[in-house]
VEXLUM-496646 format. One record per residue: residue in three letters; x, y, z of N, C-alpha, C in turn; residue number from 1. Coordinates in steps of 0.05 Angstrom, whole numbers, plus 5000, padded with zeros to 4 digits. Layout:
("Ala" (X Y Z) (X Y Z) (X Y Z) NUM)
...
//
This chain:
("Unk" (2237 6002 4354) (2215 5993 4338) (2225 5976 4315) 1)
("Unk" (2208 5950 4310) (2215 5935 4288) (2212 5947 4264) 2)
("Unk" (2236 5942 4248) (2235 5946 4219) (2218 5929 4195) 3)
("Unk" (2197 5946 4188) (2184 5922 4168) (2198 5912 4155) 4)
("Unk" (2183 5875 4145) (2187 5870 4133) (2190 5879 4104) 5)
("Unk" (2202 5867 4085) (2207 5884 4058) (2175 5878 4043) 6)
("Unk" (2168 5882 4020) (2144 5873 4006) (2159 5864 3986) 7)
("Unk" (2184 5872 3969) (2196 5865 3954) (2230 5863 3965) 8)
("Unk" (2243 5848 3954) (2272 5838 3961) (2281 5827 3946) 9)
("Unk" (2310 5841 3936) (2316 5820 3910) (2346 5824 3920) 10)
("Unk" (2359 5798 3921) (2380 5789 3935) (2398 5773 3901) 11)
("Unk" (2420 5796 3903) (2446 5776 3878) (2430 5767 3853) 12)
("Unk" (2414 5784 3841) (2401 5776 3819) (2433 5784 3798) 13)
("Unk" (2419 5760 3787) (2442 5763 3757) (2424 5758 3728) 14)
("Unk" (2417 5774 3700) (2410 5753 3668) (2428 5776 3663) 15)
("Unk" (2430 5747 3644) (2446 5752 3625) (2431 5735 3596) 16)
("Unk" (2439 5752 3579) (2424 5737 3550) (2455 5736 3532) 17)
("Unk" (2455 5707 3535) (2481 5690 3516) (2491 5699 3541) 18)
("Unk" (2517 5709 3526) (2538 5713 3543) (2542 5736 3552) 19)
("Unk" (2519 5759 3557) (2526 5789 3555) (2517 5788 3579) 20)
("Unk" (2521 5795 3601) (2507 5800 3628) (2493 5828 3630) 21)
("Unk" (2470 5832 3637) (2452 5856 3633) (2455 5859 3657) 22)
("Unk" (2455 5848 3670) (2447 5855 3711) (2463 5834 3723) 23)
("Unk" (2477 5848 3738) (2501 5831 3752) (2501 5839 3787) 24)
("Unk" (2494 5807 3796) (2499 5817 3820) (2476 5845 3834) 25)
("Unk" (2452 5840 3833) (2433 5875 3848) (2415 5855 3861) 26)
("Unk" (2429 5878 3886) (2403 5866 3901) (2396 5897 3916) 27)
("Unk" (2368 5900 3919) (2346 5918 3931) (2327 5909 3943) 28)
("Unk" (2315 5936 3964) (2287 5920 3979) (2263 5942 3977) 29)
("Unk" (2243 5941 3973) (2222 5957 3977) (2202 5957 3997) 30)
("Unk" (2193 5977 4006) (2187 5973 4038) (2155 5976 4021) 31)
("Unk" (2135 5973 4047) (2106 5983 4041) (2105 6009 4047) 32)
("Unk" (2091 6016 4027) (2085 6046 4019) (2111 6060 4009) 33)
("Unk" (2136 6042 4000) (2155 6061 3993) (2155 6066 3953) 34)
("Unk" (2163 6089 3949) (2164 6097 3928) (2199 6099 3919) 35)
("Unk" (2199 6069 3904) (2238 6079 3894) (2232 6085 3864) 36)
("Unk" (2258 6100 3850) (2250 6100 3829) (2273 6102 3819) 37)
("Unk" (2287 6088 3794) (2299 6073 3780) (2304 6087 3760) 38)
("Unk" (2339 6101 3762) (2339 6121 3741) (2375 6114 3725) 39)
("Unk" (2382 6121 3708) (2403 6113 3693) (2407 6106 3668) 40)
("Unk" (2421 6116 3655) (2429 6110 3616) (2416 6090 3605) 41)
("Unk" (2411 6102 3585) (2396 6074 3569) (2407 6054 3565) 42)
("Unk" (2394 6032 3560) (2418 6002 3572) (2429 5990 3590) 43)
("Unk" (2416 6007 3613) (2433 6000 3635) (2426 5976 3653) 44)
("Unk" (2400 5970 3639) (2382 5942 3656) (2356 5959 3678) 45)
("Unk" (2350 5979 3662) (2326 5984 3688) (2303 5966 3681) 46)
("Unk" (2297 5975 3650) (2268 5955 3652) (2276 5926 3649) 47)
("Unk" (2294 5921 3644) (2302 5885 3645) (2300 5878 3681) 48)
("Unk" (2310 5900 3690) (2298 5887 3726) (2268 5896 3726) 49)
("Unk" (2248 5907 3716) (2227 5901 3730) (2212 5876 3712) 50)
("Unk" (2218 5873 3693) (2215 5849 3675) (2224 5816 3688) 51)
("Unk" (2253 5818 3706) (2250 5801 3708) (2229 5797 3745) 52)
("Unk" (2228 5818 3753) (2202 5823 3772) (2180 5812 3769) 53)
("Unk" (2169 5818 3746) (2144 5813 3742) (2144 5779 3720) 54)
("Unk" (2172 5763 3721) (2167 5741 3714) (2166 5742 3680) 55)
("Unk" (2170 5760 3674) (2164 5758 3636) (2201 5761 3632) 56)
("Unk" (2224 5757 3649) (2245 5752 3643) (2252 5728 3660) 57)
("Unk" (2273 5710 3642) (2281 5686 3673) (2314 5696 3672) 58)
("Unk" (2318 5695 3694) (2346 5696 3714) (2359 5679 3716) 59)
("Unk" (2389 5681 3717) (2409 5660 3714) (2424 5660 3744) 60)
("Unk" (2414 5678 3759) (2422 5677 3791) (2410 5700 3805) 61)
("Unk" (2405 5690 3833) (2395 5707 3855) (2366 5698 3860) 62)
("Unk" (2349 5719 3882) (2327 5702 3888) (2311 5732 3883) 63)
("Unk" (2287 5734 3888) (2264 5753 3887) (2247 5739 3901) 64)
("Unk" (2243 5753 3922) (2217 5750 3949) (2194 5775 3947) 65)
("Unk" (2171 5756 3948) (2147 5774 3954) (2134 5769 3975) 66)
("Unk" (2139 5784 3993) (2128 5796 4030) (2141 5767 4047) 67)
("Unk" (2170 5760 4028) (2178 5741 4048) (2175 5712 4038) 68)
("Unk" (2168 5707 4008) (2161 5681 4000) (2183 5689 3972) 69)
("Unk" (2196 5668 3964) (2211 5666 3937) (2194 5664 3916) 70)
("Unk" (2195 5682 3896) (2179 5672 3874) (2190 5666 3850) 71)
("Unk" (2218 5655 3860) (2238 5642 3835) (2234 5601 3849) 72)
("Unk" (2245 5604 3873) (2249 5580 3874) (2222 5568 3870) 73)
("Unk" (2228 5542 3866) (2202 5521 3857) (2184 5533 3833) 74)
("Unk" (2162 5523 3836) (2140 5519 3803) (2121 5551 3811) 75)
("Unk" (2129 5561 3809) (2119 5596 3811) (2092 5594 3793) 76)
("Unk" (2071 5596 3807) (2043 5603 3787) (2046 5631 3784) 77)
("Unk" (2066 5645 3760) (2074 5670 3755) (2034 5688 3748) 78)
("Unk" (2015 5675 3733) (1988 5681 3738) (1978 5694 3762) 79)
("Unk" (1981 5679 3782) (1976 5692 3806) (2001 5710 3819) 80)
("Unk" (2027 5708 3816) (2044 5727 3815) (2026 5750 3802) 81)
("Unk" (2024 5761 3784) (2017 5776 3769) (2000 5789 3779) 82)
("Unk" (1988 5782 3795) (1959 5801 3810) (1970 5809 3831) 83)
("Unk" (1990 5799 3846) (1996 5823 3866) (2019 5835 3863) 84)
("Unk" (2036 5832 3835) (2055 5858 3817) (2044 5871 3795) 85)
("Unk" (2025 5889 3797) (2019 5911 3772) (2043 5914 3756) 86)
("Unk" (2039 5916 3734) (2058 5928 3711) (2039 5942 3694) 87)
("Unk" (2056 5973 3692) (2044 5989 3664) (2071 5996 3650) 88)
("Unk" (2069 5990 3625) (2085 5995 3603) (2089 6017 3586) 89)
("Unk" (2114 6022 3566) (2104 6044 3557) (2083 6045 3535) 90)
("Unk" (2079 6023 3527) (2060 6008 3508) (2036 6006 3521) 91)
("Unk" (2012 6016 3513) (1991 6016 3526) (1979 5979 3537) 92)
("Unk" (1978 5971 3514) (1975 5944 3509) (1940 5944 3518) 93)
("Unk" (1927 5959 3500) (1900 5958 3515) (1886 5934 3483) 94)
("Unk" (1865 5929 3496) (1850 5907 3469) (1835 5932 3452) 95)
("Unk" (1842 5932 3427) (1825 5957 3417) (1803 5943 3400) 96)
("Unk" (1789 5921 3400) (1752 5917 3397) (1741 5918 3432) 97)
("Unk" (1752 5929 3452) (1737 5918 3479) (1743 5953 3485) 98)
("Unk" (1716 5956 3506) (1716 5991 3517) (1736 5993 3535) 99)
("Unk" (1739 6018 3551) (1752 6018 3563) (1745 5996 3586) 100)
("Unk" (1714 6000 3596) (1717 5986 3623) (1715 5950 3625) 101)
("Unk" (1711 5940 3589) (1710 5927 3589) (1751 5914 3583) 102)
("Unk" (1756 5929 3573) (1782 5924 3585) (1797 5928 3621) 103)
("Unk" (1789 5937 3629) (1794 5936 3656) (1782 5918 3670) 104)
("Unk" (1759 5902 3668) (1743 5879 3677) (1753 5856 3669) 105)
("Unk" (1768 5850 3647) (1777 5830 3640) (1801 5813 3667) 106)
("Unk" (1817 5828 3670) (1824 5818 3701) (1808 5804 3714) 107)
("Unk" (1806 5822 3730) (1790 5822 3761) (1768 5793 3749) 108)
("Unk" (1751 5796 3730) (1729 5774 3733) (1749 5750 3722) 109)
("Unk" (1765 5753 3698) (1770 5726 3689) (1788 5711 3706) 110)
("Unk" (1813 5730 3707) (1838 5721 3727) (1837 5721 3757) 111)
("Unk" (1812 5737 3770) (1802 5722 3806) (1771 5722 3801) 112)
("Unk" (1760 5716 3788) (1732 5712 3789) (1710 5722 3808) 113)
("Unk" (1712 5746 3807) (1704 5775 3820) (1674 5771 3805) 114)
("Unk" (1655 5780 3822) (1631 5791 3811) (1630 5810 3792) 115)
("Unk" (1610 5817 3766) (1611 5837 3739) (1607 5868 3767) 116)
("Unk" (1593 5855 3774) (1581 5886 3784) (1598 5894 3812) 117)
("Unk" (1610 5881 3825) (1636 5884 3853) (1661 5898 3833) 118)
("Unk" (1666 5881 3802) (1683 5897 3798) (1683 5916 3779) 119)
("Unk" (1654 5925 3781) (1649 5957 3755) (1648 5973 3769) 120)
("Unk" (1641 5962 3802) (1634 5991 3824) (1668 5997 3828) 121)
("Unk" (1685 5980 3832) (1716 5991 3842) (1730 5996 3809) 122)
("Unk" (1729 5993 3785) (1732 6000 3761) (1723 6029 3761) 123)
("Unk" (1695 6034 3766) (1689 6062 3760) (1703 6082 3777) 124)
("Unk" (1701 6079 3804) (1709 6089 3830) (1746 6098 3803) 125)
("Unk" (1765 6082 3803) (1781 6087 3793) (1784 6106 3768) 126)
("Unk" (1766 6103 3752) (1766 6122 3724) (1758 6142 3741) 127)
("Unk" (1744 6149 3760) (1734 6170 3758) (1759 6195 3772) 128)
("Unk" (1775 6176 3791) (1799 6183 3809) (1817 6199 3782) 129)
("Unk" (1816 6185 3766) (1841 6189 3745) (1826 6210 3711) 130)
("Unk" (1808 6213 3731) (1786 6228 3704) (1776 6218 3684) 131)
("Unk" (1765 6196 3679) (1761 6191 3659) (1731 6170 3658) 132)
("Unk" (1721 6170 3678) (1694 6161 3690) (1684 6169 3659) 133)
("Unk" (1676 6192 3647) (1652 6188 3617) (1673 6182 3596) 134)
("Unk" (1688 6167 3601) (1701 6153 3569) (1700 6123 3580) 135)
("Unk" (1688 6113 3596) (1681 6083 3600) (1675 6064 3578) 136)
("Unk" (1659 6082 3566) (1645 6067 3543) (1664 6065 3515) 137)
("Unk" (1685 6087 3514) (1696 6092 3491) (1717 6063 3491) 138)
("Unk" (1727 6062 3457) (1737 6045 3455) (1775 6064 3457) 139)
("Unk" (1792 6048 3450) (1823 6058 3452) (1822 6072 3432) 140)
("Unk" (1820 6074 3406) (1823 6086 3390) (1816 6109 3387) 141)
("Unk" (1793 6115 3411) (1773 6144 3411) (1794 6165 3433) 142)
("Unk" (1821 6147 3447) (1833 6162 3464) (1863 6176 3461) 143)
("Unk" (1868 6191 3476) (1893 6205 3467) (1916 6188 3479) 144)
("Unk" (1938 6187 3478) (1955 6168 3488) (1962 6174 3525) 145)
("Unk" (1952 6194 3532) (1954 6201 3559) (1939 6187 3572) 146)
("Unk" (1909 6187 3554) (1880 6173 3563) (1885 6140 3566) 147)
("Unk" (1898 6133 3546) (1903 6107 3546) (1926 6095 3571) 148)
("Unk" (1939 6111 3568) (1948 6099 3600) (1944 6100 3615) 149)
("Unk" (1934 6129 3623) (1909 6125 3656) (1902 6102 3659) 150)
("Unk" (1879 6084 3635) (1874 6070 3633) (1891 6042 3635) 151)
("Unk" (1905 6041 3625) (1928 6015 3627) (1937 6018 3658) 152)
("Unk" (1941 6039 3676) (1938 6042 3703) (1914 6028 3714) 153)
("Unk" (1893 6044 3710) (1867 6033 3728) (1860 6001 3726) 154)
("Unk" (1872 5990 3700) (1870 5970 3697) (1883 5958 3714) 155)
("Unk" (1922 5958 3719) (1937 5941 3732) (1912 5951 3766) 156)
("Unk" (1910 5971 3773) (1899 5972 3800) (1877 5966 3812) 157)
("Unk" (1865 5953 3789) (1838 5942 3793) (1838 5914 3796) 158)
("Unk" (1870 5897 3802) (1880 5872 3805) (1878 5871 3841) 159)
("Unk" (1888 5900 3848) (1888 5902 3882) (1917 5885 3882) 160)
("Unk" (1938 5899 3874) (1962 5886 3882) (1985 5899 3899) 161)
("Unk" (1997 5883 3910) (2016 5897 3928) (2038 5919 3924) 162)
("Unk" (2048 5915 3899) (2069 5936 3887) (2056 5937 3857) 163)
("Unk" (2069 5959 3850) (2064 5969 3830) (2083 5972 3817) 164)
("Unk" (2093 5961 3790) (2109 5969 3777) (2110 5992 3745) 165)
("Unk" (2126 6014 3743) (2120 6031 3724) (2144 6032 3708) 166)
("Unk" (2140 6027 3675) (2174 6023 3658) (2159 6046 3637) 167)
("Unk" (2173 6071 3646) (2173 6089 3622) (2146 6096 3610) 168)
("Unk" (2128 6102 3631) (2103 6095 3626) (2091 6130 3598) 169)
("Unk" (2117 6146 3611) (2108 6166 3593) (2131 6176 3566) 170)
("Unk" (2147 6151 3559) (2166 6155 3545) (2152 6155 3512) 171)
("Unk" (2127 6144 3508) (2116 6143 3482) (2092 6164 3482) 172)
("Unk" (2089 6180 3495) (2070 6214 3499) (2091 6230 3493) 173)
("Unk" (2063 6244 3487) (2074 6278 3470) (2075 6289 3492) 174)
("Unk" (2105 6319 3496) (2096 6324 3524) (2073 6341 3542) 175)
("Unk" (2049 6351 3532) (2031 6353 3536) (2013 6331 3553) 176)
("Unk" (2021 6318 3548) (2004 6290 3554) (2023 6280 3579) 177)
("Unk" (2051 6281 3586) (2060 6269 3603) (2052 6277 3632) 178)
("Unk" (2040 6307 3635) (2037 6307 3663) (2013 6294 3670) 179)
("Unk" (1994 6286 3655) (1964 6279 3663) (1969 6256 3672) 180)
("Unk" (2001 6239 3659) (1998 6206 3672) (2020 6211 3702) 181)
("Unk" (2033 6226 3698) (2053 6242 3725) (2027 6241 3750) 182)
("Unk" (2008 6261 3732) (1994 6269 3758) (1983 6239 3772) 183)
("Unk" (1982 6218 3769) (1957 6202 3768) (1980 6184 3792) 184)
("Unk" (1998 6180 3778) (2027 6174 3793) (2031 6192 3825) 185)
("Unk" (2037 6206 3819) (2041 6226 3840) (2019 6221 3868) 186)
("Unk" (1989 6216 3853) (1973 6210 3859) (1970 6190 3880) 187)
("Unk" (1980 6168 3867) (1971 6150 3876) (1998 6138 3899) 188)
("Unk" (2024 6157 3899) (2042 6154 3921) (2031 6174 3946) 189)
("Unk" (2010 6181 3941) (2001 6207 3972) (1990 6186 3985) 190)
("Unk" (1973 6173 3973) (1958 6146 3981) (1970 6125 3998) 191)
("Unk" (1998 6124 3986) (2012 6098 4005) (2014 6084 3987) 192)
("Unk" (2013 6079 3967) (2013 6061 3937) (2048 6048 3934) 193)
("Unk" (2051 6024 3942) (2074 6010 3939) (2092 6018 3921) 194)
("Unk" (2110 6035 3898) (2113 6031 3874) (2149 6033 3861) 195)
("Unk" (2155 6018 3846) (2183 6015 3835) (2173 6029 3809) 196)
("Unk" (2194 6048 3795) (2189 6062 3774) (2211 6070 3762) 197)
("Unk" (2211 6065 3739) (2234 6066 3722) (2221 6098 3700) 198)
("Unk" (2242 6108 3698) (2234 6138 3693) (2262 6158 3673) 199)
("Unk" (2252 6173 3652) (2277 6187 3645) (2265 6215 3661) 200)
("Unk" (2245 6218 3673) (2234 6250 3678) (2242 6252 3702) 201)
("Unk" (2259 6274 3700) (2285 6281 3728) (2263 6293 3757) 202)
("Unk" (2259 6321 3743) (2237 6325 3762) (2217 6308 3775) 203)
("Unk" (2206 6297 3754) (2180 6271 3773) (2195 6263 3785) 204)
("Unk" (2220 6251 3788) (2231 6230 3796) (2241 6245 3827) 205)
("Unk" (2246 6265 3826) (2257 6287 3850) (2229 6285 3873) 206)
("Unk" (2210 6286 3848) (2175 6298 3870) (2163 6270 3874) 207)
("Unk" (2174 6253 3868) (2154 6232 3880) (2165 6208 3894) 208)
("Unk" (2196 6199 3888) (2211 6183 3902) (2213 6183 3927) 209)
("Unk" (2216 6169 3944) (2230 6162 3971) (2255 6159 3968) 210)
("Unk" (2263 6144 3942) (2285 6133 3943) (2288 6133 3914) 211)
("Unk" (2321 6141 3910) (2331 6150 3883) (2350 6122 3885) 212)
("Unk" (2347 6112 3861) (2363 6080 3852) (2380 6091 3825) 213)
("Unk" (2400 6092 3831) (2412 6104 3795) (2437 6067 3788) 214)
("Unk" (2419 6062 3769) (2447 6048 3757) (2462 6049 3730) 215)
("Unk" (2481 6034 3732) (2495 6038 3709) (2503 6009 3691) 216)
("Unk" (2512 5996 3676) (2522 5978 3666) (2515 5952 3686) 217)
("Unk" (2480 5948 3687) (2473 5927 3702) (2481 5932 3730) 218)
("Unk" (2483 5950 3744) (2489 5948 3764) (2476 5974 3787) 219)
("Unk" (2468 5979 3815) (2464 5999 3823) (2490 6006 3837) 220)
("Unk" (2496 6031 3830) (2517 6042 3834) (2520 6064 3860) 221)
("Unk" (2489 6072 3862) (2484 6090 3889) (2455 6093 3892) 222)
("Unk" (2449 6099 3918) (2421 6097 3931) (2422 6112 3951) 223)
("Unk" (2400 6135 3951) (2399 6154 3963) (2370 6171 3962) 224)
("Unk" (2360 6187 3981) (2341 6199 3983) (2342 6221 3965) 225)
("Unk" (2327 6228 3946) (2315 6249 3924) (2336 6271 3926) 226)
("Unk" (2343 6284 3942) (2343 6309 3962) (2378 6307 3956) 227)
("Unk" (2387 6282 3966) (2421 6287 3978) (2428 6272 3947) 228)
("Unk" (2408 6257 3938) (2417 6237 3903) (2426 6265 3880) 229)
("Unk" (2405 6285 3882) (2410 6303 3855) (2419 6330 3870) 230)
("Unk" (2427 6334 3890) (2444 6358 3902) (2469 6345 3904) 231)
("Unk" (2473 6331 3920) (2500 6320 3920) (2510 6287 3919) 232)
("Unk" (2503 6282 3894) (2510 6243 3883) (2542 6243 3890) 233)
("Unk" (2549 6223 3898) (2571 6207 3912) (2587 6202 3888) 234)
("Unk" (2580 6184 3866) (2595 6176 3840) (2598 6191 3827) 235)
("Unk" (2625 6194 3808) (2623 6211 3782) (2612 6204 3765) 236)
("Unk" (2602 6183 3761) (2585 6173 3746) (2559 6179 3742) 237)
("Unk" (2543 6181 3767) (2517 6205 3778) (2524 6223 3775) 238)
("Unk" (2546 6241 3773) (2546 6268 3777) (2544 6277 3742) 239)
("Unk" (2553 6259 3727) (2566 6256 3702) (2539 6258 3686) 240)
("Unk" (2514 6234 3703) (2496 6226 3687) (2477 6258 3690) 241)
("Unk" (2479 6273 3714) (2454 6292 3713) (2473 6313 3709) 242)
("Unk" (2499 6321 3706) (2499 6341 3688) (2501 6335 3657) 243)
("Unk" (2482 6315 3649) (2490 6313 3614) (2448 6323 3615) 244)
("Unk" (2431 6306 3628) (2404 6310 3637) (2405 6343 3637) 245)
("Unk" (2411 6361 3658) (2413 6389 3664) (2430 6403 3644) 246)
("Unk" (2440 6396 3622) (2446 6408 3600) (2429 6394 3577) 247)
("Unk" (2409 6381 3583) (2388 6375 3552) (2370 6395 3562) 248)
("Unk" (2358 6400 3582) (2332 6413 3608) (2342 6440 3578) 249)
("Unk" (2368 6449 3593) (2367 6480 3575) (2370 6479 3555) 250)
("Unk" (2381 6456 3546) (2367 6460 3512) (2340 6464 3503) 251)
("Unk" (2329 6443 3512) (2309 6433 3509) (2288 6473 3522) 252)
("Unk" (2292 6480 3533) (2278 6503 3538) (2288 6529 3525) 253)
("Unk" (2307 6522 3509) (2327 6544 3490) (2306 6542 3465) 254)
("Unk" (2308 6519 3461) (2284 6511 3436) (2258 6521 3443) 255)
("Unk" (2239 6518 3461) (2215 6533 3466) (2211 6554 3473) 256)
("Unk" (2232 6564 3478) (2227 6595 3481) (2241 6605 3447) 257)
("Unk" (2255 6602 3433) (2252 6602 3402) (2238 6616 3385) 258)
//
């Protein structure tokens, strides 16, 4: 049986800012419906690769293909890039004078010129998936920071795009609030939902990956399935990084039980 094509492919990417190389040399592929997720030390270039993914970084070598087309070489209408790569941030980035759903409509009608009412029926359909169908009307300020990202979700998915990209989406929530955007995540990989995800949360990262990406100093250093990545990692450098992770866990639970 033929091997699908990739949906994403990134072949010898290299930036560097000045003279410091952030990402040297990585190349990865993402299949449809696969879930990788992007884990390793701070600094190490995770969200600078989905940054330069989604075109809000420029590259000093290598190529990035979407379902088979370069969207480095030649005059890239990164605009229309943008609708079929979702990005949610850890920054909500919502408009706070516009409601919720009028923030989520802002897409779909301005940037593909969708009908008001084709895209309030797939807008609502979404809040309601992610709970939040009677806060349509509310503005950002009326929401908790969990609420607001649901939202910054429903938004990127109300573009209808091919992959989905996620940078630390629950690194600025209290942790109370992080499983409600977990769950929505989790969610939306049962589905078949394309998605690259950059993540410090070990567990999510165990329960929802296909594929464990760990790098280090701009570089991926090992790639492996959930299962054989945090039972038995190949590098001492993986082994290094999750026993420092699995000694915060028991701190971190030394303190709440306190």
């Amino acid at each position: 049986m033929a091997v699908a094509r990739p949906v994403l492919k990134i072949t010898g990417l290299h930036k560097r800012y000045d003279q410091l190389e952030v990402i040297g040399n990585l190349s990865l592929e993402v299949r449809k419906g696969e879930v990788l997720v992007v884990i390793g030390p701070s600094g190490c270039g995770k969200s600078t690769l989905l940054r330069c993914i989604n075109g809000l970084e420029t590259i000093q070598g290598g190529d990035i293909e979407l379902n088979g087309q370069s969207i480095i070489v030649g005059h890239t209408r990164w605009n229309l890039v943008r609708q079929q790569i979702g990005m949610v941030f850890q920054s909500y980035d919502l408009f706070p004078h516009m409601t919720v759903l009028e923030n989520i409509l802002l897409g779909p009608m301005k940037a593909q010129g969708r009908e008001r009412a084709e895209a309030t029926k797939e807008a609502e359909a979404f809040l309601d998936r992610v709970g939040l169908l009677d806060r349509k009307d509310s503005f950002p300020r009326q929401l908790s920071g969990g609420q607001k990202q649901r939202v910054a979700i429903v938004r990127a998915l109300c573009m209808n795009p091919e992959i989905m990209l996620f940078d630390e989406v629950t690194a600025s929530l209290d942790p109370e609030m992080v499983r409600e955007v977990l769950d929505v995540i989790l969610g939306l990989a049962e589905q078949g939902m394309t998605m690259l995800i950059v993540t410090h949360e070990m567990a999510f990262a165990r329960a929802v990956a296909d594929k464990i990406v760990f790098m280090d100093q701009g570089s991926i250093v090992e790639s492996a399935p959930p299962d054989i990545f945090f039972q038995n990692p190949v590098s001492d450098r993986a082994r290094k990084f999750l026993n420092i992770f699995q000694f915060e866990g028991v701190k971190k639970e030394e303190r709440h039980n306190d």
